[in-house]
Structure formats: C-alpha cells, structure tokens
MOPAC internal coordinates of N, CA, C and O (Angstrom, degrees):
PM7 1SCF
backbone

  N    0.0000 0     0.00 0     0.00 0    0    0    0
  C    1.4480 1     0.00 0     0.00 0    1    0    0
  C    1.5362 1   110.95 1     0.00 0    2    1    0
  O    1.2310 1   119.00 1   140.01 1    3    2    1
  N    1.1811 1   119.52 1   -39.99 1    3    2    1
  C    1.6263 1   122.22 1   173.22 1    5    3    2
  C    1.2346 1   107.14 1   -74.59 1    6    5    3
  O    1.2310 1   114.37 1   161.25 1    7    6    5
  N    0.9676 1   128.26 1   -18.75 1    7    6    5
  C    1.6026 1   108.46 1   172.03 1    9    7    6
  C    1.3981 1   114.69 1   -92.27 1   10    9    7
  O    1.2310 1   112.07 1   160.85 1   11   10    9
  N    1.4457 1   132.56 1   -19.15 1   11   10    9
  C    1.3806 1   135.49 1   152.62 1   13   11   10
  C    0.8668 1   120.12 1   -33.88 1   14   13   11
  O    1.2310 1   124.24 1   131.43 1   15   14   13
  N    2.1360 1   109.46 1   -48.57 1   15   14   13
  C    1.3901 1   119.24 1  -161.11 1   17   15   14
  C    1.2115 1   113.54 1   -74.61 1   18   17   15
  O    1.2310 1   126.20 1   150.92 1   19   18   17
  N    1.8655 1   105.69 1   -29.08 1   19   18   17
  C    1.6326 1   103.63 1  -165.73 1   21   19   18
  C    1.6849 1    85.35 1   -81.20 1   22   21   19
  O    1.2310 1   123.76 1   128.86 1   23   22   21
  N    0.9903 1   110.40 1   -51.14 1   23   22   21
  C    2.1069 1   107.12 1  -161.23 1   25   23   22
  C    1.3505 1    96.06 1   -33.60 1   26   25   23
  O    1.2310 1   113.78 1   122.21 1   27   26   25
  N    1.2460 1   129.37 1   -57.79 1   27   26   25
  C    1.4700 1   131.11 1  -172.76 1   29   27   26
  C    1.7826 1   110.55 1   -55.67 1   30   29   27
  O    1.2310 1   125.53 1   126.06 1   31   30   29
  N    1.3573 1   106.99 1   -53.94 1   31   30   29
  C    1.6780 1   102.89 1   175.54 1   33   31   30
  C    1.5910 1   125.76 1   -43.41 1   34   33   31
  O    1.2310 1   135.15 1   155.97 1   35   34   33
  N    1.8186 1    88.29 1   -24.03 1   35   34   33
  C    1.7092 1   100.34 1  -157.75 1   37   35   34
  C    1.4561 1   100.63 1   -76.06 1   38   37   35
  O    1.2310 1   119.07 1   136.80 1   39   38   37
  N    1.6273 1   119.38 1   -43.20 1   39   38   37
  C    1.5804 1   141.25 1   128.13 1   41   39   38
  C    1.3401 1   113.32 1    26.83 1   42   41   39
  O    1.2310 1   137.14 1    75.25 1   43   42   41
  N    1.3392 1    84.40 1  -104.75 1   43   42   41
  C    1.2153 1   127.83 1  -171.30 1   45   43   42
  C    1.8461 1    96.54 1   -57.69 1   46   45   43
  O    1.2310 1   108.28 1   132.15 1   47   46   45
  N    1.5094 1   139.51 1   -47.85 1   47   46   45
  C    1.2103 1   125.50 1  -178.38 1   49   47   46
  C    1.1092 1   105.96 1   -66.83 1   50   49   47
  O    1.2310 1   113.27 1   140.47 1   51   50   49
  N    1.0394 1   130.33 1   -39.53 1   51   50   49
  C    2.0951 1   138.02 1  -177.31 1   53   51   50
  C    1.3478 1    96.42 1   -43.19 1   54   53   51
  O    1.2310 1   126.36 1   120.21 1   55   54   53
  N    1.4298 1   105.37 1   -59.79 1   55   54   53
  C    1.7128 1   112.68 1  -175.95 1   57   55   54
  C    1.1083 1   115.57 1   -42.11 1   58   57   55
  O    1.2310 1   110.25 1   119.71 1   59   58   57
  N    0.8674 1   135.92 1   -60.29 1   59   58   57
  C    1.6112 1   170.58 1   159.60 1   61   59   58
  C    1.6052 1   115.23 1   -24.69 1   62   61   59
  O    1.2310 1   136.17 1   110.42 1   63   62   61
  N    1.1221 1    86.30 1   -69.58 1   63   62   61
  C    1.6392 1    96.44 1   165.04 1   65   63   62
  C    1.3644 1   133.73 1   -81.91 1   66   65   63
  O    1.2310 1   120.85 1   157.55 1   67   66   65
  N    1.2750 1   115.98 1   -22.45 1   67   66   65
  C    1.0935 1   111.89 1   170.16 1   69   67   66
  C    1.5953 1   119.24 1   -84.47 1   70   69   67
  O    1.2310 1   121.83 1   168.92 1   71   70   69
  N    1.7762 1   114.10 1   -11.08 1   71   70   69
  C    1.4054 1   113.96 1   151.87 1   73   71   70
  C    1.4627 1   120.90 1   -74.41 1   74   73   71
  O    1.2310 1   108.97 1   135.21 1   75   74   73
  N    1.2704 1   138.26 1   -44.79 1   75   74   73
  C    1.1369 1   126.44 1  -136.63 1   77   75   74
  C    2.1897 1    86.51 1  -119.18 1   78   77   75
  O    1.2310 1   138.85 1   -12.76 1   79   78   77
  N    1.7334 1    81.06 1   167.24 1   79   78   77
  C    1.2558 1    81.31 1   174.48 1   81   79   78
  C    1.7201 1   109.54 1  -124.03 1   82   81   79
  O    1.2310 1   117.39 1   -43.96 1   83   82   81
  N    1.2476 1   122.58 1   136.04 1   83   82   81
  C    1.3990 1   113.26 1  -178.75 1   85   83   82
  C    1.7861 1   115.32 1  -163.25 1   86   85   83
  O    1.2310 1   131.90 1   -64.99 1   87   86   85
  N    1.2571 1    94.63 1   115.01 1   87   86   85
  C    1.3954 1    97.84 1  -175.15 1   89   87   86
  C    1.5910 1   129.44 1   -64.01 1   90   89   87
  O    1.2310 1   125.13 1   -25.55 1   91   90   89
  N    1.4194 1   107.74 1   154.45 1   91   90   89
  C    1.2698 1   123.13 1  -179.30 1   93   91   90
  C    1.7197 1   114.47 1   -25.94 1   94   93   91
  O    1.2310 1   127.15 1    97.31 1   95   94   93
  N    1.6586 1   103.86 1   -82.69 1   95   94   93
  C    1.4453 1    95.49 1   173.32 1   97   95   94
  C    1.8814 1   129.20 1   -48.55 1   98   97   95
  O    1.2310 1   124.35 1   168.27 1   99   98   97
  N    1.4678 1   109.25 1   -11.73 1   99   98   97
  C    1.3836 1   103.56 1  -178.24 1  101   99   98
  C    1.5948 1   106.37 1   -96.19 1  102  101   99
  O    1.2310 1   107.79 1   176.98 1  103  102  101
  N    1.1800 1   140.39 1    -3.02 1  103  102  101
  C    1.3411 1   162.06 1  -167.35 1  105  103  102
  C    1.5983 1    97.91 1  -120.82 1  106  105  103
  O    1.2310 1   115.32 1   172.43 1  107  106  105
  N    1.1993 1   126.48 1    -7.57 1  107  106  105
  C    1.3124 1   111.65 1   154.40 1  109  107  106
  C    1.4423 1   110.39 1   -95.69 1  110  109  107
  O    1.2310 1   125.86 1   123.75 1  111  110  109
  N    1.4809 1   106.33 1   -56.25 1  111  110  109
  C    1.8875 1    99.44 1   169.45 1  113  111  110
  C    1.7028 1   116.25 1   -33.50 1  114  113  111
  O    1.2310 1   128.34 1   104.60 1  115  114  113
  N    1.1897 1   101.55 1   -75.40 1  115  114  113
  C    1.8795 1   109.54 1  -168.33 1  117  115  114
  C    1.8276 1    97.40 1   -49.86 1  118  117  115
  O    1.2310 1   111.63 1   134.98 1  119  118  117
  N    1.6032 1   133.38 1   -45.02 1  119  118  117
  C    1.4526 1    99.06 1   165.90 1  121  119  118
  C    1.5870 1   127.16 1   -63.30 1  122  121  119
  O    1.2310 1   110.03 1   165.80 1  123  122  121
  N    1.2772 1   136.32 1   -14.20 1  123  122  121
  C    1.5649 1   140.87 1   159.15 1  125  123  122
  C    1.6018 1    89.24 1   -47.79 1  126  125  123
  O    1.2310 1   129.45 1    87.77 1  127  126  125
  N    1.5805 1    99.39 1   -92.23 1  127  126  125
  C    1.4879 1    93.75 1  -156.00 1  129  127  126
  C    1.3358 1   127.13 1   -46.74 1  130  129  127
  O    1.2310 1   125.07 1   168.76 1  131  130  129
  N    1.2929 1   107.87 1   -11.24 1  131  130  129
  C    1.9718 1   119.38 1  -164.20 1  133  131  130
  C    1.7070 1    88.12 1   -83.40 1  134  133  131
  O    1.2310 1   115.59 1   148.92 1  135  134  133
  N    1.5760 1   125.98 1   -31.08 1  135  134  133
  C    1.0594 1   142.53 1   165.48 1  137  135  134
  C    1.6778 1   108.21 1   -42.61 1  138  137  135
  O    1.2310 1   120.79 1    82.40 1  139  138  137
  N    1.5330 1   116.09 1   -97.60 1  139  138  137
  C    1.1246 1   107.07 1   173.27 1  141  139  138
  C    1.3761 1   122.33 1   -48.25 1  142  141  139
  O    1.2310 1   114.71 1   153.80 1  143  142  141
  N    0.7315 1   127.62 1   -26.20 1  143  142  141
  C    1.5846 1   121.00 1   169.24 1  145  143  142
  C    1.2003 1   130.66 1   -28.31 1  146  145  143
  O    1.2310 1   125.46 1   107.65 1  147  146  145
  N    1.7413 1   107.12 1   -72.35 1  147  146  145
  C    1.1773 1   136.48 1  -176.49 1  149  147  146
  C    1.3801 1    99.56 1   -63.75 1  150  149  147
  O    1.2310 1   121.06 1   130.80 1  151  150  149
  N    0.9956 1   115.58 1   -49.20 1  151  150  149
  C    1.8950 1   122.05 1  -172.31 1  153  151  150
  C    1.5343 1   102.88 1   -47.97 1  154  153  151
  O    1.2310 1   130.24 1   137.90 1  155  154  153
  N    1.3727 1    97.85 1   -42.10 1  155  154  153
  C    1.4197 1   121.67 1  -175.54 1  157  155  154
  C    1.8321 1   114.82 1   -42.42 1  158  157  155
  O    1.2310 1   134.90 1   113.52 1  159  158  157
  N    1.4263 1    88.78 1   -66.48 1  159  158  157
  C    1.6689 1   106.55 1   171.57 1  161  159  158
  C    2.0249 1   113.81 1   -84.62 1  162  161  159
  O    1.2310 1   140.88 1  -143.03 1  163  162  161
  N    1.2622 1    77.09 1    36.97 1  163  162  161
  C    2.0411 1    81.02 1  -166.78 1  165  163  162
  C    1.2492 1   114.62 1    10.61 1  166  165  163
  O    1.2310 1   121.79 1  -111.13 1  167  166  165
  N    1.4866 1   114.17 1    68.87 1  167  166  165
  C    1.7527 1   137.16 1   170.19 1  169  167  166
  C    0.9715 1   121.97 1    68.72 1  170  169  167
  O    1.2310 1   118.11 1  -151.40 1  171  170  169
  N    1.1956 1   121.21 1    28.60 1  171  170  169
  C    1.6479 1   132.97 1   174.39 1  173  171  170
  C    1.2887 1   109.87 1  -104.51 1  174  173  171
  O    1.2310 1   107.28 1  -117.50 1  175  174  173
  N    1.5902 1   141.32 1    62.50 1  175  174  173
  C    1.3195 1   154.59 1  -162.13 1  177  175  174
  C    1.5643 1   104.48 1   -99.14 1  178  177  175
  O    1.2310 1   117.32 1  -114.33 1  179  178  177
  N    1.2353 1   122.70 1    65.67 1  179  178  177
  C    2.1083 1   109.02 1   168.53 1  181  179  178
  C    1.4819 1   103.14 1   -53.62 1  182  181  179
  O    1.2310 1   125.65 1     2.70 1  183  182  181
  N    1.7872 1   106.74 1  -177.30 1  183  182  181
  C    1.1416 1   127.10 1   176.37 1  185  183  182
  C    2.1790 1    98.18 1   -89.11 1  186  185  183
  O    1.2310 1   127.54 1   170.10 1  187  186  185
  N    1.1947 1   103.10 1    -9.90 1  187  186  185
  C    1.6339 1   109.84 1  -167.05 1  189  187  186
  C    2.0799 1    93.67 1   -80.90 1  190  189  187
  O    1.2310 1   119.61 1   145.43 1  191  190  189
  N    1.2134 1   118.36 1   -34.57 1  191  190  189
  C    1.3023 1   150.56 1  -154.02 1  193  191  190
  C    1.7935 1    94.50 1   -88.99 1  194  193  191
  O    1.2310 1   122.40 1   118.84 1  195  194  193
  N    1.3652 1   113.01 1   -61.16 1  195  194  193
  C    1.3133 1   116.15 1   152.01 1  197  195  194
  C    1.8550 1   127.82 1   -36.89 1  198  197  195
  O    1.2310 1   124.71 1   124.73 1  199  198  197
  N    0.8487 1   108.57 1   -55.27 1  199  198  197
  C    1.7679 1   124.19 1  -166.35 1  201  199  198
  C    1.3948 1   106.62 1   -82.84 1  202  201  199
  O    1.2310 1   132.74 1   141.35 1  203  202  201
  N    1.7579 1    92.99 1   -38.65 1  203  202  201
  C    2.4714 1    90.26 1   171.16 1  205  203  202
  C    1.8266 1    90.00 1   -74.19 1  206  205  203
  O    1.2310 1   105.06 1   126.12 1  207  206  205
  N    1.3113 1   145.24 1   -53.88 1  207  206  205
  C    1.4120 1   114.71 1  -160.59 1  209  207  206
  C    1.2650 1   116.25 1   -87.85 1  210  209  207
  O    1.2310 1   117.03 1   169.04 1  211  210  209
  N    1.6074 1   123.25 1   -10.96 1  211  210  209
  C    1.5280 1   101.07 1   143.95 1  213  211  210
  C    1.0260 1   174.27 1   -96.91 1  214  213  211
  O    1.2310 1   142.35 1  -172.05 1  215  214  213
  N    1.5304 1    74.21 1     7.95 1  215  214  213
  C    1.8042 1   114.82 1   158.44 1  217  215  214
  C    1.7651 1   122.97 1   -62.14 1  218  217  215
  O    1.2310 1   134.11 1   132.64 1  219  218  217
  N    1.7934 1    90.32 1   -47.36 1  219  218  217
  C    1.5774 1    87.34 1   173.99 1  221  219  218
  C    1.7092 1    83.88 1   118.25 1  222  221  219
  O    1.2310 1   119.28 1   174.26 1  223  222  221
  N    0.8735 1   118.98 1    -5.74 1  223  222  221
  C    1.7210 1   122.10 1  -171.29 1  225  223  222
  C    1.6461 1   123.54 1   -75.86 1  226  225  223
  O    1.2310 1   124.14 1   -80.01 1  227  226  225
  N    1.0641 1   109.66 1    99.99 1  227  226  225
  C    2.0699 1   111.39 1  -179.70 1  229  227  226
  C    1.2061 1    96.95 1   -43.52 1  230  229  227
  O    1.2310 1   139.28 1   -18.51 1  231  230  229
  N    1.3781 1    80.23 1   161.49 1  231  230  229
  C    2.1325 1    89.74 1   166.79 1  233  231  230
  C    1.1014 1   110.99 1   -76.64 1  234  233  231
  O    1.2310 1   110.34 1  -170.91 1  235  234  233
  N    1.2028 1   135.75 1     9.09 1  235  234  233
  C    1.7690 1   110.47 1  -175.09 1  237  235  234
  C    1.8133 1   102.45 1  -138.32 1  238  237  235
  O    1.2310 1   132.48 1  -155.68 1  239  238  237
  N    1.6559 1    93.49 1    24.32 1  239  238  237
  C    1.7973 1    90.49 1   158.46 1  241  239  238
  C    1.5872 1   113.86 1   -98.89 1  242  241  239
  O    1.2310 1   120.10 1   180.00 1  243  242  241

C-alpha cells in the first residue's frame, strides 16, 4: 500500500512540476512551512487543507 501511495505522489509531483515554476530558495521555504504544518495537524494534511492555506483561508470560513 505505501508504495502505491508514494508511486502516485511521485505522479502527482511530475504533474506539478512540470506545470509550475518555482525556485530553489522558495521550495526550500514552502518544505519548512509544509513541515510545521503537518506537525501542526499531527499528519493529517488533505489536498482541501492545502487550498485553505494557500488561499490565506482560517479554518472556520
């Protein structure tokens, strides 16, 4: 099952990356914060969880 999960992440980052453009030093910040983050929600990270903090969106809009 974990290797499904990662094959798909690996996927899913290609996707990802091969759209967007984002430099080195800013791809080191966003893994820190993606860091505390997760710690944050003690590893309970959705894609819904994604889209409220880069939106700028509290949890209770």
């Amino acid at each position: 099952m974990i290797f499904k999960l990662a094959v798909e992440m690996a996927v899913m980052m290609n996707v990802v990356a091969a759209n967007n453009s984002i430099n080195p030093v800013s791809l080191e910040r966003l893994r820190g914060e993606c860091v505390k983050e997760v710690k944050r929600l003690n590893g309970s990270f959705s894609f819904d969880d994604a889209v409220s903090w880069q939106k700028g969106w509290e949890e209770n809009e």
